[in-house]
C-alpha positions as CSV (number, residue, x, y, z in Angstrom):
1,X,-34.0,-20.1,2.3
2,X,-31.7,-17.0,2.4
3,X,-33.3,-13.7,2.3
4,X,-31.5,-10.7,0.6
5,X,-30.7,-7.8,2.2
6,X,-29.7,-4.0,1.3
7,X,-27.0,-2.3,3.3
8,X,-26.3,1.4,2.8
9,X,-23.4,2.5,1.8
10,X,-22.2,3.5,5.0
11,X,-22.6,0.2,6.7
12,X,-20.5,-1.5,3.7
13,X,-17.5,1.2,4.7
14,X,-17.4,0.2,8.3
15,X,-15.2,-2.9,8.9
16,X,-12.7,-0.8,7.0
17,X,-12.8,1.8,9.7
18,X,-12.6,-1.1,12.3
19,X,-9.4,-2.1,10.3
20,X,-7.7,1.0,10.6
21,X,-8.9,1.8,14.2
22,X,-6.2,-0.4,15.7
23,X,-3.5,2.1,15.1
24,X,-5.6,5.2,15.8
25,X,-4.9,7.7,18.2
26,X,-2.3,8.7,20.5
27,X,-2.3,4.9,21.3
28,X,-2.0,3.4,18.2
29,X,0.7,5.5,17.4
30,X,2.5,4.7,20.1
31,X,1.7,0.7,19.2
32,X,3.2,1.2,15.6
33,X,6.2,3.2,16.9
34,X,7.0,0.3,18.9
35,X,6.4,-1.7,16.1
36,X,8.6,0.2,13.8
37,X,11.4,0.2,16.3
38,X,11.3,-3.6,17.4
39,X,10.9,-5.3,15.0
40,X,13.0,-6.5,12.1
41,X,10.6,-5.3,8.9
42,X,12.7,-4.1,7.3
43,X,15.0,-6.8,7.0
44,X,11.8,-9.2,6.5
45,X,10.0,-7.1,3.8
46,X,12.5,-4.3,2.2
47,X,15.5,-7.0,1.7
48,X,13.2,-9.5,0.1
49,X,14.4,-10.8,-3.9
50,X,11.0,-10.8,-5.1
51,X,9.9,-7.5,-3.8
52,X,13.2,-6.4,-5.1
53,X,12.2,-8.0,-8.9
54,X,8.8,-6.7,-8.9
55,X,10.2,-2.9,-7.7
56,X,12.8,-3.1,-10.8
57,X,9.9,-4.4,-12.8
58,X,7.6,-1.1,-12.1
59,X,10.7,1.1,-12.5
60,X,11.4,-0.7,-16.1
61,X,7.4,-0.6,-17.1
62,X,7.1,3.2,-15.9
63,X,10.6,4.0,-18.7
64,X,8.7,2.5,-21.6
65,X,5.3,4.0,-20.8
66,X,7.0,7.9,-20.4
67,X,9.8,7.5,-23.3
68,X,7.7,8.3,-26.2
69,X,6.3,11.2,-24.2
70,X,9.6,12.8,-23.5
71,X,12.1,11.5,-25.8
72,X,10.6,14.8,-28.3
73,X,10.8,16.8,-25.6
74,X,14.6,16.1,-24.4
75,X,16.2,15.8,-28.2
76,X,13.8,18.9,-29.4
């Protein structure tokens, strides 16, 4: 038998905290310095094709959504 149970708000926003408390304070920002600086992220995630197709993808959805708003702006 399982028995249901309330949780406030506040209880439900917790683990996120605990997520994000591994690179808090003068600590964790040392930690992700030394992250930053050695290791190779940016060739591992920024040089990646399909990041690189979804990117060009954004960029090519964000042209057809604002053209009809300024295309009577630029040629009025």
């Amino acid at each position: 038998m399982q028995i249901a149970t309330t949780a406030s708000s506040r209880m439900i926003r917790q683990p996120g905290v605990r997520a994000l408390g591994a690179f808090s304070g003068p600590r964790g920002l040392a930690r992700f310095r030394r992250f930053i600086e050695t290791t190779d992220w940016e060739k591992r995630y920024l040089c990646h094709r399909g990041i690189d197709r979804v990117c060009f993808g954004v960029l090519i959805a964000a042209a057809f959504y604002f053209v009809p708003v300024l295309a009577p702006r630029l040629l009025g």
